[in-house]
C-alpha positions in Angstrom: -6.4 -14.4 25.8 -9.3 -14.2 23.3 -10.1 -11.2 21.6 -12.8 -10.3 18.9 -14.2 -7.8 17.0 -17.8 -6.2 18.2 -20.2 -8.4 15.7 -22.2 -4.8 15.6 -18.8 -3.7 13.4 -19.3 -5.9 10.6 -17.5 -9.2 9.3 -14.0 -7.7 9.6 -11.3 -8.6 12.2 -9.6 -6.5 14.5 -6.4 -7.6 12.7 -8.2 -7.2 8.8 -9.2 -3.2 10.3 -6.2 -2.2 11.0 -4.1 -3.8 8.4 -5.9 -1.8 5.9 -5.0 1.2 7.8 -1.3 0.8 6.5 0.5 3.2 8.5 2.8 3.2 11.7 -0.8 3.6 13.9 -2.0 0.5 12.6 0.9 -1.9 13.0 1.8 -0.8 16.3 -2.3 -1.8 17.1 -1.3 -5.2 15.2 1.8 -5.8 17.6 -0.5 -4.8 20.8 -3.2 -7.5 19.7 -1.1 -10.1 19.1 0.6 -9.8 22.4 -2.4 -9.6 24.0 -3.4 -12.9 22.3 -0.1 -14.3 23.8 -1.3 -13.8 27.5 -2.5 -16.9 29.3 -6.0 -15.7 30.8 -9.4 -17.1 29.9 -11.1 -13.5 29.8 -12.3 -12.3 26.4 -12.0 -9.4 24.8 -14.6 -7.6 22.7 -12.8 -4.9 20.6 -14.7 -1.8 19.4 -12.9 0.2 16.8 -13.3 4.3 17.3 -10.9 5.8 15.0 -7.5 5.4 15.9 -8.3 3.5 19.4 -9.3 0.3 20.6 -11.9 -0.1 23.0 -12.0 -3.1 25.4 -15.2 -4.4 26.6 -16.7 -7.7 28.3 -19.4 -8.2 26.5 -21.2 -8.4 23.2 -23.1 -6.5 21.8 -20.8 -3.5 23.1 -24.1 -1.6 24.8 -22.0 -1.7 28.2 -18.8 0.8 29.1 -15.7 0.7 26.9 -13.9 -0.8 29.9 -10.8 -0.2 28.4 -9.7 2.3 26.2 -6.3 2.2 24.2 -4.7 4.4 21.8 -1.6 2.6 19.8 1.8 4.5 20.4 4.3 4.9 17.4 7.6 6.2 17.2 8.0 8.5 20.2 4.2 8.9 21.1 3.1 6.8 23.9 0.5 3.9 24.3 -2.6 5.5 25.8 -4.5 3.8 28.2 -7.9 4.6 29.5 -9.4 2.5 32.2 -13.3 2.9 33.1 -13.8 3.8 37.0 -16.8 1.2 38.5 -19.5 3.2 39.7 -19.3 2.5 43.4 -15.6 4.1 43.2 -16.6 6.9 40.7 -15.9 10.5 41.6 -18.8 11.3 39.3 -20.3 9.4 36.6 -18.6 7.5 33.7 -15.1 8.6 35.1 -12.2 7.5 33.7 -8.5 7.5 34.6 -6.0 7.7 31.9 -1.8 6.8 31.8 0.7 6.3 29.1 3.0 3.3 28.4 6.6 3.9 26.8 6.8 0.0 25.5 4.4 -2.8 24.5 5.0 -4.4 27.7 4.5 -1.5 29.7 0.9 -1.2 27.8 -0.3 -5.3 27.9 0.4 -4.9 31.6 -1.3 -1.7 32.3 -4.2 -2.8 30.1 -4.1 -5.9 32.1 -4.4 -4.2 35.2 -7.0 -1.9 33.9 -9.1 -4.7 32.9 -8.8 -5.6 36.7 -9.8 -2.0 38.0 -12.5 -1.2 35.6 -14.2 -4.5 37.3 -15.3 -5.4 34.0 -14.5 -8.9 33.7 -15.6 -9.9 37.3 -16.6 -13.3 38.1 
């Protein structure tokens, strides 16, 4: 899988952003992008930084919905997972359901499946 940065961020990688952020947060968001580099799918990834989560989206520039939102778990705190609801399925507008992963591969294959849902990637 391919995944960049949002070009509207700046030069920086993904991987360059949160090395500098040299804490347990930041490697745990390393580990979580290079396993999502590992997955065989031809979809790409646009990563917008917010803080201390990742957002997902399908296109660049990022004025579409963050189709995926994820916040890096550390220690005993969970992977947070955030998937954008499509419209047509949407109890109201810009809905979003949310879950928690215990383990990286808990999290790549809930993100997975979240890319599916939000119906952000669909060709």
């Amino acid at each position: 899988m391919i995944i960049k940065r949002s070009k509207e961020q700046g030069t920086e990688t993904l991987e360059e952003f949160y090395r500098n952020w040299n804490s347990k947060l930041g490697q745990s968001m390393l580990c979580l992008i290079a396993r999502l580099k590992e997955v065989d799918d031809e979809r790409i990834l646009w990563g917008l930084t917010s803080h201390a989560r990742l957002c997902l989206l399908s296109d660049n520039p990022s004025a579409n919905y963050r189709h995926v939102i994820i916040t890096a778990g550390y220690d005993d705190k969970p992977y947070k997972i955030e998937c954008h609801v499509p419209p047509e399925q949407a109890p109201w507008p810009n809905a979003y359901i949310h879950g928690e992963a215990y383990s990286l591969d808990e999290a790549i294959s809930m993100i997975l499946a979240a890319m599916d849902k939000s119906e952000g990637w669909r060709t």
